[in-house]
N, C-alpha and C positions, 0 to 999 in steps of 0.2 A: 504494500500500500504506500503511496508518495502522498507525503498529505504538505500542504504551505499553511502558516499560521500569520493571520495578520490581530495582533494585539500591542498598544501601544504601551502599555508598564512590562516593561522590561524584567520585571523579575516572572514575571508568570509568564512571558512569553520562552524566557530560556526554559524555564522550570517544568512547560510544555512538551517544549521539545528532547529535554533531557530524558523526562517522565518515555516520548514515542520511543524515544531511538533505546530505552533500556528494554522495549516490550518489543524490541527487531525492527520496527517501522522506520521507514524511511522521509524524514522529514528534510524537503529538497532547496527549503529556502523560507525565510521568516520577515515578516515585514513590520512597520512600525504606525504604516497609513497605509489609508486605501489607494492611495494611489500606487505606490511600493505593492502595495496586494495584490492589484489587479494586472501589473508587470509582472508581478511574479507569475501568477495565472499563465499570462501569454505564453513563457519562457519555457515555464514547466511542463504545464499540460499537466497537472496532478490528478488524483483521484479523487482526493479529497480538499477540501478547505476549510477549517480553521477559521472563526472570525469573530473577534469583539464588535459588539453590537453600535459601542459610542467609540472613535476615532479620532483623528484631530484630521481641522486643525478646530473644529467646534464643540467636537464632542457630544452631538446631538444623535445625528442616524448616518454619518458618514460610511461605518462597516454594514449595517443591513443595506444601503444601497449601492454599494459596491458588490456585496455577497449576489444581490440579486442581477446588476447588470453582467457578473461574472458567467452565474446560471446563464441568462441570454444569449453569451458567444458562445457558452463550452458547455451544450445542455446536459452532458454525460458527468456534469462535475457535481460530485457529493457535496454538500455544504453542512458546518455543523456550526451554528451557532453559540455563542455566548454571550450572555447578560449576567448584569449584576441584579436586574431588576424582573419584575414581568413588564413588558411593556406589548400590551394587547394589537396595536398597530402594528409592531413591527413585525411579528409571530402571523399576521395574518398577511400581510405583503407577500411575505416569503413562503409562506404556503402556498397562497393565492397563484403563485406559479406551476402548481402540479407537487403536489406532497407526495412528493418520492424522491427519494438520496438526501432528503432534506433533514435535518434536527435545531432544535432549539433548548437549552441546557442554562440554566442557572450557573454562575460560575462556584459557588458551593458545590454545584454535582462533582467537577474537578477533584476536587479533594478526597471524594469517595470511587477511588481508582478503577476499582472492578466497575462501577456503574458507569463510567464515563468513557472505560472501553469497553464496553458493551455495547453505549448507544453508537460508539464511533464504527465499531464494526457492523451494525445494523443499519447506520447511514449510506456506508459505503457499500453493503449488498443492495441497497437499492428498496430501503426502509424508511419506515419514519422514527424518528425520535423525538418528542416532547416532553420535556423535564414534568414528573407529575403535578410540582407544585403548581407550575403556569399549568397544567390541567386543571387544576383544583379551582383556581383564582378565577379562571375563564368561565368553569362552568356555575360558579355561585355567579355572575354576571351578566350570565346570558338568560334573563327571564320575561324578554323581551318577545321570544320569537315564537306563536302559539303552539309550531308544531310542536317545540323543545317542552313546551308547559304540558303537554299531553305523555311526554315519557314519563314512566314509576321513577320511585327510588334507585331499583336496581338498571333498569335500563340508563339512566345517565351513568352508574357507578362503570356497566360495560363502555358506554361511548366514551368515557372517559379514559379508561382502560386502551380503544382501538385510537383515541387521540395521541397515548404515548407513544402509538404504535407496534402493539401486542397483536401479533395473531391471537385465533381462536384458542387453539392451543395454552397458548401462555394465560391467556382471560381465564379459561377453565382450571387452571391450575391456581392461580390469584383467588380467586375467588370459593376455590372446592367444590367447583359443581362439574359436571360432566360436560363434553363435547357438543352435546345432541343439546343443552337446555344454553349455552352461547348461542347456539344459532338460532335458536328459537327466538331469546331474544335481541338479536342481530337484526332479522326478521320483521320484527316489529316495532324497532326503531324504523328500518326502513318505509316501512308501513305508516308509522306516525309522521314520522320527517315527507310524506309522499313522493320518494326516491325511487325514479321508475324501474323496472326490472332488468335492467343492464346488464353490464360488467360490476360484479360484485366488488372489486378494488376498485372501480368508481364510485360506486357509490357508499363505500367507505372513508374514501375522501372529502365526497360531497358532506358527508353526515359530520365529519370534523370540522369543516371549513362552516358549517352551519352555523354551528355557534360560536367560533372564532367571531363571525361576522355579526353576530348576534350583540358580544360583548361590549 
């Protein structure tokens, strides 16, 4: 895996890359601004990207708008977010692109190293990753949108679950139910959210994107 890391504090951005290159990965170049980031991008062609949410030279949303015009030239480029904050807009821009290869990560998740190579390895198969907290924050926020008001208890608890981007599998295991009663209610979220009968990874993204946009 070739991953670039564009993060402006210097000690986590080494501490980054020290943490990939001891786990074998291959981290091909480190930037400090988006614009360095998205040079890097070009030069590398990596798998992955690495990227603090606020940048200079404002520090506002300098890295999710680089992260996203990055996606636009090089649509096969994983992108893995980090923030120190939830911040609802930026989490939905960058989904709002096709939530796949995509993550979004607290920078606290960092510190919890198995969990942060997990979502990094899941990004970069061509996954989603959403830190649970920004799940959590999102979905107390979203009670705006009536389909969303018509899911139970445990039906948000699963969309919340397919928002980290957990297969079924892993829902059924989280939760201790079986295979067969996910899908069921998988099923009828789609059903409430009235998500036409598609491509079922469509409309598992639609169902997230929901109430991101809801928030």
């Amino acid at each position: 895996m070739r991953i670039v890391i564009g993060e402006d504090d210097a000690l986590l951005r080494e501490g980054l890359a020290l943490l990939l290159a001891a786990e074998g990965l291959d981290v091909v170049a480190t930037a400090a601004d988006a614009d360095a980031l998205l040079a890097a991008v070009d030069e590398h062609r990596p798998d992955v990207a690495i990227v603090d949410v606020r940048m200079p030279p404002t520090h506002t949303d300098e890295g999710i708008r680089a992260a996203v015009r990055a996606r636009s030239t090089h649509p096969d480029l994983a992108v893995l977010v980090l923030s120190a904050y939830v911040e609802q807009a930026f989490a939905t821009d960058l989904l709002a692109g096709g939530a796949r290869r995509v993550g979004y990560l607290l920078k606290e998740r960092v510190g919890r190293v198995e969990e942060f190579l997990e979502a990094l390895h899941r990004v970069a198969g061509g996954g989603t990753a959403v830190d649970p907290e920004v799940v959590a924050q999102l979905l107390t926020r979203s009670r705006a949108d009536a389909g969303l008001e018509r899911l139970s208890a445990r039906e948000r608890e699963v969309l919340g679950l397919m928002a980290e981007g957990l297969g079924n599998s892993a829902i059924a295991a989280r939760l201790v139910v079986s295979d067969g009663a996910v899908h069921k209610h998988i099923r009828s979220i789609f059903a409430k959210l009235d998500l036409a009968p598609t491509d079922e990874a469509d409309r598992r993204v639609s169902a997230v994107l929901r109430y991101l946009r809801a928030a």
